[in-house]
C-alpha positions in Angstrom: 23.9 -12.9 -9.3 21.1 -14.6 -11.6 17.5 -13.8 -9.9 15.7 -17.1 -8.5 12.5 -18.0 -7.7 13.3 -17.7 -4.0 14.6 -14.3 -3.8 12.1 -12.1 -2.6 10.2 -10.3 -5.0 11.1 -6.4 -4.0 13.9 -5.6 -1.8 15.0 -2.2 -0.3 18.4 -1.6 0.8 19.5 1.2 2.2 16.9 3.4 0.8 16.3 7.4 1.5 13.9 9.4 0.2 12.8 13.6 0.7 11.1 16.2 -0.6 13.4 19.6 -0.3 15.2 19.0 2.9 12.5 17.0 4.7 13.4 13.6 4.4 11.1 11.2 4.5 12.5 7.5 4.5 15.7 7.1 6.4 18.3 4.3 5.2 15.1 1.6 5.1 15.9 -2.0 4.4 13.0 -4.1 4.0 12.3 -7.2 1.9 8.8 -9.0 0.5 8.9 -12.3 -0.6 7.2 -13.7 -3.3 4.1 -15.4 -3.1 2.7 -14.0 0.5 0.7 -11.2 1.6 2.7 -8.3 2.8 1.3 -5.7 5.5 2.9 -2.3 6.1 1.4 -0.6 9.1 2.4 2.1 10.9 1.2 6.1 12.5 0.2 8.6 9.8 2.8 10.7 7.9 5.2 7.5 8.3 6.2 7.1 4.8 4.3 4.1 3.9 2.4 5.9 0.3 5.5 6.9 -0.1 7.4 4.2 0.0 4.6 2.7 -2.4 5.7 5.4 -5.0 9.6 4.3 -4.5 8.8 0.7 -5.2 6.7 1.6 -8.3 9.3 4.0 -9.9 7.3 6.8 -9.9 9.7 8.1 -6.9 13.2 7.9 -7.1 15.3 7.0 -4.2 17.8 9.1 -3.3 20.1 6.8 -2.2 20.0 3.0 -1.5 18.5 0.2 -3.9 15.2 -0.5 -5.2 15.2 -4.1 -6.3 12.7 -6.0 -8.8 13.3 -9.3 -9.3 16.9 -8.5 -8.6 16.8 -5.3 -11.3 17.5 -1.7 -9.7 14.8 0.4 -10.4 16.5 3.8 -9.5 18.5 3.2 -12.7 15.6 2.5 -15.1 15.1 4.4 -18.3 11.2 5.1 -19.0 11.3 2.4 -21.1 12.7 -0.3 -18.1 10.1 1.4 -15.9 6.9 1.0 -18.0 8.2 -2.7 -18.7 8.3 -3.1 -15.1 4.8 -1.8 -14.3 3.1 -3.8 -16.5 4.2 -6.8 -14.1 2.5 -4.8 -11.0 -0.7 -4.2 -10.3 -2.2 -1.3 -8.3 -5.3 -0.9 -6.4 -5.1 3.0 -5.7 -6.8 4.3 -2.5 -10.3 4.8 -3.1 -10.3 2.8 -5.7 -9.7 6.2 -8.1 -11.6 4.3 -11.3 -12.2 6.6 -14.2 -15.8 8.4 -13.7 -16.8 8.7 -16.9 -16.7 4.7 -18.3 -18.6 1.8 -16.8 -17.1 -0.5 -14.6 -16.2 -3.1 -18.4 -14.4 -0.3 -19.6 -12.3 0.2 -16.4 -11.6 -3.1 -16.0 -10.5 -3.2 -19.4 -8.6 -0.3 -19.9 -5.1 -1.4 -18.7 -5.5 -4.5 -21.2 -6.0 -2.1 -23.9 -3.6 0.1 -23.0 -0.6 -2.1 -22.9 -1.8 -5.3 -24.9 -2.7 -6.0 -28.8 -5.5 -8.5 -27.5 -8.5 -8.7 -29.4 -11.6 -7.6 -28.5 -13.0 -11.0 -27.8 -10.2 -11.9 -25.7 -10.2 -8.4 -23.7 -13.8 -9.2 -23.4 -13.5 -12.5 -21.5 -11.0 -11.9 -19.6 -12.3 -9.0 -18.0 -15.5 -10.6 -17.1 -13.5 -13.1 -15.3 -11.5 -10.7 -13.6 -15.1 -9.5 -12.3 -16.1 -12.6 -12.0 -13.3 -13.5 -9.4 -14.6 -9.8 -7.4 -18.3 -11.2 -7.3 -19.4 -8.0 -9.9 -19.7 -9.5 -13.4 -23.4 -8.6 -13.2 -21.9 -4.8 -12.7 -20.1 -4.8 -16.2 -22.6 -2.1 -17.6 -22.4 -0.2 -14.3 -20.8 3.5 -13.8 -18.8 3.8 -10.8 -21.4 6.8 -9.3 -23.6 4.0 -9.1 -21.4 1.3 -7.1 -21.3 1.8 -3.1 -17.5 2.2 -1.6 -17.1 -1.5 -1.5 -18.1 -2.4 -4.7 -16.0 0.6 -6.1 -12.9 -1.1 -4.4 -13.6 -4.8 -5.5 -14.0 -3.0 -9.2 -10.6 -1.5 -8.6 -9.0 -4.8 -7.4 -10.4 -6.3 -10.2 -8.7 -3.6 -12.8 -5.5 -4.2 -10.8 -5.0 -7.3 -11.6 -6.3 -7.5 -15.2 -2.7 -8.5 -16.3 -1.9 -11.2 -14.3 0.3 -9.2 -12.5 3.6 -11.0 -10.6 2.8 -8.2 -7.5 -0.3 -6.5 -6.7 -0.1 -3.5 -4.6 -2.8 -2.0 -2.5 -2.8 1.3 -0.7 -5.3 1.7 1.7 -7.3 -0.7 0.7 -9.8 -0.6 3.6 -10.2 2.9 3.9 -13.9 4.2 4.6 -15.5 0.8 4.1 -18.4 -0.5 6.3 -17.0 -3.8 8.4 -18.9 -6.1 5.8 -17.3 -4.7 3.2 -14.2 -4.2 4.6 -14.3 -7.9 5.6 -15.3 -8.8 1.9 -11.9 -6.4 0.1 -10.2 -8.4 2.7 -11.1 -12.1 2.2 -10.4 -11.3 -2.0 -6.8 -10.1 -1.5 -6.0 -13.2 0.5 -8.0 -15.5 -1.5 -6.9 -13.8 -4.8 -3.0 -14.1 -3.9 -3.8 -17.5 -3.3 -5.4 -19.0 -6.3 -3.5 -16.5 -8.7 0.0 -17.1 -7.6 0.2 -13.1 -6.8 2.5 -11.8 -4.4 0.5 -8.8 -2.9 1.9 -5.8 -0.3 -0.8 -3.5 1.3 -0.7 -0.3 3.3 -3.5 -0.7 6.0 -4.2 0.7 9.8 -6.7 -2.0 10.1 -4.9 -4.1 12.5 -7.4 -7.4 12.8 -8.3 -7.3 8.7 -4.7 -6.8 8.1 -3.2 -9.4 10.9 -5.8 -11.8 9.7 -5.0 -12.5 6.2 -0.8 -11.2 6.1 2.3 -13.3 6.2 4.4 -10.7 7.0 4.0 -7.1 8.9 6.4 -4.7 9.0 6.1 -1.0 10.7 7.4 1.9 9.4 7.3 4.9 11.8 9.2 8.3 11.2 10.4 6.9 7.8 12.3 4.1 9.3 11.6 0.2 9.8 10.9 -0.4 13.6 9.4 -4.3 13.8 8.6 -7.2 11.2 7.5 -10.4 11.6 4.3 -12.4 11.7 1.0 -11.4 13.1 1.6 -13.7 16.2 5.3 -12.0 16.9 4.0 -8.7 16.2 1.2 -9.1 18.5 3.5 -10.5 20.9 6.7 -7.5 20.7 7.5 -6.2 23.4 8.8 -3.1 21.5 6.9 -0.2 23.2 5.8 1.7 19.7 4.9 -2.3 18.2 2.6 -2.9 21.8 1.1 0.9 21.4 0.2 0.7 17.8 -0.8 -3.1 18.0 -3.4 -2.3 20.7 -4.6 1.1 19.4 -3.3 2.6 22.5 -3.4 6.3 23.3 -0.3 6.9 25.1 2.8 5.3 24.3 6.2 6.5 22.0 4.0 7.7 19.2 2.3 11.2 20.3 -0.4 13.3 19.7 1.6 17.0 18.7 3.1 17.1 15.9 7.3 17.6 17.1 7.1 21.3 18.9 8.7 23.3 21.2 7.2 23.4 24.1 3.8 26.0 24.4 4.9 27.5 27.5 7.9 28.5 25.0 6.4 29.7 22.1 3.7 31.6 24.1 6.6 33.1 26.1 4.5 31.7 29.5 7.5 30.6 31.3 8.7 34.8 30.7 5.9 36.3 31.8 3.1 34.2 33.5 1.7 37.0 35.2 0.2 39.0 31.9 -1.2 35.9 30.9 -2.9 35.1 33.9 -4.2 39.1 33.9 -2.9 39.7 37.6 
């Protein structure tokens, strides 16, 4: 089936992934359609980075289907695979700019690395990418001088140096100060917007993320549990959706890592009274 315009941009079917005999995403379906913002949320050690690294190729999926634009990326050659990224952008956590050029020469490196440009052309087009961040008067900067929010907006900025058709973010407001955090924010919607991007973020900043997303979906123990709008999320009935939504302590996602019980491993049911010293 020819790929249209319609379809959505990245589709998982069916996917698994594992390291050894811990598996880590378990038969995940999920879909992100082209043109929107895309949120995945969800506890820590859920799978989302990792389901970043499936989408991107650098991963591959045990089983299941990794769809771009209707291709399967499981079954790309290195060749396929580099062709592909060069249609994605990513805005690493932390930013992760190279320490030892200024912010031009990071924003500039991915157009040098996979473009003949010229210079002139590399030139203006990364001051406009800067531009768009608010931090063309950085150019000359190195990144030990930039605060955390400026090193992310330099980041975003490198990300999408090559037009990309999908931008994607991992942890994009990790760390930041609210203003800051509110700033990264407002660009990745506004960006999207004006660019024609489609973008997909990891965050567990639930108002920045349900204030600029189309579409959230949770992913807890490796597995799709909710999608839907901000409103529908916020208004799930779900018991893990209500508990994360609402940053509640007690609910279906715990606080111990899965364990047998202490009195168990401690042997306190056996023999309560040496513990107790009677």
């Amino acid at each position: 089936m020819a790929y249209s315009s319609t379809s959505p941009i990245v589709e998982l079917r069916h996917v698994t992934f594992g390291y050894g005999e811990r598996v880590i995403l378990h038969d995940v379906s999920l879909s992100v359609p082209q043109g929107k913002v895309t949120a995945l949320i969800g506890p820590m050690g859920s799978g989302k980075t990792t389901l970043l690294r499936v989408m991107g190729g650098q991963v591959r999926a045990q089983s299941g289907e990794v769809l771009f634009e209707g291709q399967d990326v499981t079954g790309m050659d290195a060749k396929q695979l580099y062709a592909m990224r060069r249609r994605m952008g990513m805005m690493f956590q932390f930013g992760a700019l190279f320490a030892d050029i200024s912010v031009f020469e990071n924003v500039a490196f991915p157009l040098r690395e996979h473009t003949g440009l010229p210079e002139a052309l590399i030139r203006d087009i990364v001051l406009m990418k800067l531009h768009a961040v608010g931090l063309r008067g950085a150019r000359d900067l190195m990144p030990s001088s930039l605060s955390g929010g400026m090193t992310r907006r330099v980041a975003l900025a490198r990300a999408i140096a090559l037009d990309p058709d999908l931008t994607l973010y991992d942890e994009p407001f990790s760390g930041l100060d609210p203003i800051s955090l509110h700033t990264v924010a407002r660009l990745i919607r506004q960006l999207n917007d004006s660019m024609g991007l489609t973008s997909f973020f990891v965050s567990h900043e639930i108002e920045e993320t349900f204030g600029i997303a189309d579409h959230v979906i949770l992913l807890a123990d490796g597995k799709v549990v909710a999608e839907g709008s901000p409103e529908q999320m916020r208004g799930s009935t779900d018991e893990l959706v209500h508990q994360y939504v609402n940053s509640l302590p007690e609910g279906p996602v715990g606080f111990h890592y899965p364990r047998v019980p202490i009195e168990d491993e401690l042997g306190l049911a056996a023999a309560p009274a040496r513990v107790r010293g009677n």
